[in-house]
N, C-alpha and C positions, 0 to 999 in steps of 0.2 A: 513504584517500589518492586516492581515484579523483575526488572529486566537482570541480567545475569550477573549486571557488575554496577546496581543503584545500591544507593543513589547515588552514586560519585561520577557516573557519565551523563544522567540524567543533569545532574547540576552545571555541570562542564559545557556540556551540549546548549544549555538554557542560555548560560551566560553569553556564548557564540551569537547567540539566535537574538539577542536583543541588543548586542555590537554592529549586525546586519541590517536590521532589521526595524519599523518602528512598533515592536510589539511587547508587549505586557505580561511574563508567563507567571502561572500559579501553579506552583511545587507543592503536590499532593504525597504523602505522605508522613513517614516516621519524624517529625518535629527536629527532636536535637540530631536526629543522624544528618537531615540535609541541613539543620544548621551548623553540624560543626563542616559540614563539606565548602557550604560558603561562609565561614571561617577563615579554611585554609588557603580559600581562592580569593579573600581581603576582599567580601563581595557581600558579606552580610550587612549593608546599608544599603545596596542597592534598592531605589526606590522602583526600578520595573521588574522585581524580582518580588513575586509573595508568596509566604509560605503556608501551607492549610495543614493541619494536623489528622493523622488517621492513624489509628492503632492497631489496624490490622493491615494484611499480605496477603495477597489471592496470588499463590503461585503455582509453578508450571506443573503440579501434578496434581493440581485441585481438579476436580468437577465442575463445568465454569457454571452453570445455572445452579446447583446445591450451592458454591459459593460465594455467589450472588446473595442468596437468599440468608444464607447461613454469617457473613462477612460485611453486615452493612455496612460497620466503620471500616472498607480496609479502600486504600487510595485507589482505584479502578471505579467503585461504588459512587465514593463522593466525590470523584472529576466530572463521572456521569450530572451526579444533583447537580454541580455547581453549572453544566451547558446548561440541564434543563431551566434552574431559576434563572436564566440571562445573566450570571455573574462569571461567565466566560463563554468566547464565542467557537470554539473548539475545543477537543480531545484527542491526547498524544500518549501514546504510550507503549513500551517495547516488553509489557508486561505478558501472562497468558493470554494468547491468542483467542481462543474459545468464547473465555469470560470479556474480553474488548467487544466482541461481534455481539454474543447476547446482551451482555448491558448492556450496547447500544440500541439494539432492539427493542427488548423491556423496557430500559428507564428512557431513553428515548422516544423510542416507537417510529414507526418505519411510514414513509411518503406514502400518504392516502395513493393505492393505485398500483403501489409495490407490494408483492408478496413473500419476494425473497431479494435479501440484501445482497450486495456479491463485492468481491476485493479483487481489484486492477492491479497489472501491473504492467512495466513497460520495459520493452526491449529493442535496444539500440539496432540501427540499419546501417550495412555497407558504409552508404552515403553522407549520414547523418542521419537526425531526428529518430521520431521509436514508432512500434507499432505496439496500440495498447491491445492486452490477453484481458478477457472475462470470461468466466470465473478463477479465480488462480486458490481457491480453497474456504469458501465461504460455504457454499453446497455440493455435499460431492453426491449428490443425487438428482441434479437438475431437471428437470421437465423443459420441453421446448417454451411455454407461457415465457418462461423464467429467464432462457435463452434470449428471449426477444425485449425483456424487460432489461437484462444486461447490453443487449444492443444500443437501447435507446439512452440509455444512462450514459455509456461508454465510447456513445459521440456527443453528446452535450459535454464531456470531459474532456474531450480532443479537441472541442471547440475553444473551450474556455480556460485551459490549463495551456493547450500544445499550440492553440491559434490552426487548428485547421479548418480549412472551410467543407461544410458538407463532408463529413468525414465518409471513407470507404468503409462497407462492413461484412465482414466475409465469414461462414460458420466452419469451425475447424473440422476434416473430416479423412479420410484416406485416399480421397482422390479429389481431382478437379471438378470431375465430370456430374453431373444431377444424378446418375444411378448409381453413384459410389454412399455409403455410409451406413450409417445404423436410423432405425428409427427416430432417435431425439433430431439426430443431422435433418431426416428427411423432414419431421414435422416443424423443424426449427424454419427451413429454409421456405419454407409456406407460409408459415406465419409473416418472417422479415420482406416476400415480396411483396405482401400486402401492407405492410408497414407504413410506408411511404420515406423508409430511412432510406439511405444509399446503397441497398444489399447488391454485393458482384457475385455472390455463388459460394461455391466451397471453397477452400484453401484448405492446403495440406501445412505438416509440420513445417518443412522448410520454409516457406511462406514466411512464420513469424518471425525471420531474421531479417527478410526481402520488405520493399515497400511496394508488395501485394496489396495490403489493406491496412486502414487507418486503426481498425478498429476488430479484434478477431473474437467471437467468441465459441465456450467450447462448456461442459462440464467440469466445475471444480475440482474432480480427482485428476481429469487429465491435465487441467491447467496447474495444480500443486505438483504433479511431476514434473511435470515441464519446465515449471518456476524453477523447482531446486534443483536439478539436473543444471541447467543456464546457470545458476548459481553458483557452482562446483565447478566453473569451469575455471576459473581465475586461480584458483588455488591448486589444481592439479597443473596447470602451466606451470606454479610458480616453483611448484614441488620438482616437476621435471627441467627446468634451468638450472636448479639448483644439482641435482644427480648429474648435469652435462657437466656446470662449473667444474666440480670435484675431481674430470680427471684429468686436471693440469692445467699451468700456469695461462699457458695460450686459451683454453676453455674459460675459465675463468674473466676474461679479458671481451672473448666474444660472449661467452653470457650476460654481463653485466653490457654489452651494449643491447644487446638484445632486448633487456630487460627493460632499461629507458624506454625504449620503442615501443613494446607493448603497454608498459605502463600508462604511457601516455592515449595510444588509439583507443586502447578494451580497459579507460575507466569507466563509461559509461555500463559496461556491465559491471560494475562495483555496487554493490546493495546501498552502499554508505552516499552514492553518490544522489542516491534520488532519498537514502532514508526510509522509507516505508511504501507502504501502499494504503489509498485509500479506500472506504469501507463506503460505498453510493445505497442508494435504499434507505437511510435514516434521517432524521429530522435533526439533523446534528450534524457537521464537520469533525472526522474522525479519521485518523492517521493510523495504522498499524505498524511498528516495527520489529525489527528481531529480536532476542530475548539476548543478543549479545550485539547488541546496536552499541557504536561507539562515539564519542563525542559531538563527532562531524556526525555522522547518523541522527541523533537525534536533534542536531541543527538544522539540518533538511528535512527532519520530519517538520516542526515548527515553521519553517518559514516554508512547506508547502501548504500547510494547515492553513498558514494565514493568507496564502493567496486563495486560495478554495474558498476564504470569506471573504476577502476582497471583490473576487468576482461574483459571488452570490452563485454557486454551481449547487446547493443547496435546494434554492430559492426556482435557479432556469428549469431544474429537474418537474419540480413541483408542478410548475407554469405550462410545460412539455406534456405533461402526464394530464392536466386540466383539460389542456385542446384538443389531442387525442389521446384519451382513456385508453389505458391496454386493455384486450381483448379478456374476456374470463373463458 
């Protein structure tokens, strides 16, 4: 119920996701709102569609833990209960960001071994395929520990989500070289040689468009910049085709080819195309999306949700952190 334009995308998205999909979703939430939504969509018998009632909103300018605490009936709270008692095997929601991470945390609680949770995301290369960023805004005060603990998570996810083998993992920094960086860089990059991950050294910004490394990780302020920046970039294109179009008929003509074109190469930077990002560190399969996620948005948030349990990336984390313990 949190996201900008629920539940009527949240519904829309659902329906997509179990057209695709052989999955089950449960519609947390305001009761008659998302029923008169599948209603409208001649969708209220669907039998892999359920509905759970919650009388409250935890929205975008709450306080996510007072919220939490203060908001127990509100849908964020009891999607959480329903992973924890096993009557759902994920959580999806394009609601406050904040309150998604902490009640994951809280009502979930995070992989014995993990101290700090962190949100992925990924960004397409030249060639194909992505290079995934840790942290992109889960801690924006990370400690190296935490750096290497995002390492370790964020190739078990490149393994099992992207199919890469022995993924590369490179710490973001201002230069290539070992005597380039600040403190976290330098303690990060000690920690991950002794790891026994795949660490190749520093990588700079441009790196994370290149296939430099499989796997990049960085502090969540600088990777929440870096997210939205990469973000902004499709709509400022789409702003300036449009100022080209306007001054005349021949412009117009090569704008709109133009516009196919890119359309097509730079959908993979389209937020809508992956959906969300997920939230590694908890005991729970957990999807974050935008608070203006759109139909298609929240259809790929679900059907990545549901491969994350498919593959048990949950479970390999847990297994990974068992054999070798990260350092305290």
């Amino acid at each position: 119920m949190g996201g900008d334009f629920s539940p009527r995308n949240e519904v829309e998205g659902a329906l997509e996701a179990i057209g695709m999909a052989r999955v089950k979703v449960i519609l947390v939430g305001m009761q008659e709102e998302i029923e008169r939504e599948l209603e409208r969509l001649g969708a209220r018998e669907e039998n892999r569609i359920e509905v759970v009632g919650a009388s409250q909103v935890i929205n975008m300018h709450d306080e996510p833990v007072a919220a939490l605490r203060q908001k127990r009936d509100s849908s964020i709270v009891k999607g959480f209960d329903l992973v924890r008692d096993g009557s759902a095997s994920a959580f999806v929601s394009a609601g406050n960001t904040g309150a998604v991470m902490s009640g994951a945390t809280l009502l979930l609680g995070r992989i014995p071994g993990i101290s700090r949770p962190t949100i992925g995301s990924q960004f397409p290369r030249p060639e194909g395929g992505f290079t995934l960023v840790f942290d992109v805004g889960a801690t924006v005060d990370s400690k190296a520990i935490h750096l290497r603990e995002y390492a370790l998570m964020g190739s078990i996810y490149a393994e099992q989500i992207l199919g890469v083998e022995r993924p590369t993992v490179g710490v973001l920094s201002v230069g290539e070289e070992r005597s380039k960086g600040n403190e976290l860089v330098f303690e990060t990059a000690r920690l991950l040689e002794q790891s026994g991950l795949n660490f190749i050294g520093n990588v700079e910004g441009r790196d994370v468009l290149k296939a430099t490394a499989d796997v990049i990780v960085c502090d969540g302020f600088v990777g929440n910049v870096m997210l939205k920046l990469a973000e902004s970039m499709i709509p400022v294109l789409r702003g300036r085709l449009k100022q080209y179009a306007a001054k005349g008929l021949w412009h117009k003509v090569k704008a709109g080819i133009a516009a196919t074109v890119l359309r097509e190469s730079l959908k993979d930077f389209d937020y809508q195309e992956y959906g969300g990002v997920p939230l590694l560190g908890v005991r729970g399969v957990t999807i974050i999306g935008h608070g203006r996620s759109t139909p298609k948005a929240i259809r790929n948030m679900i059907l990545k949700a549901d491969e994350m349990v498919r593959k048990q990336v949950v479970r390999r984390i847990t297994e990974a952190l068992n054999a070798e313990p990260v350092a305290a």
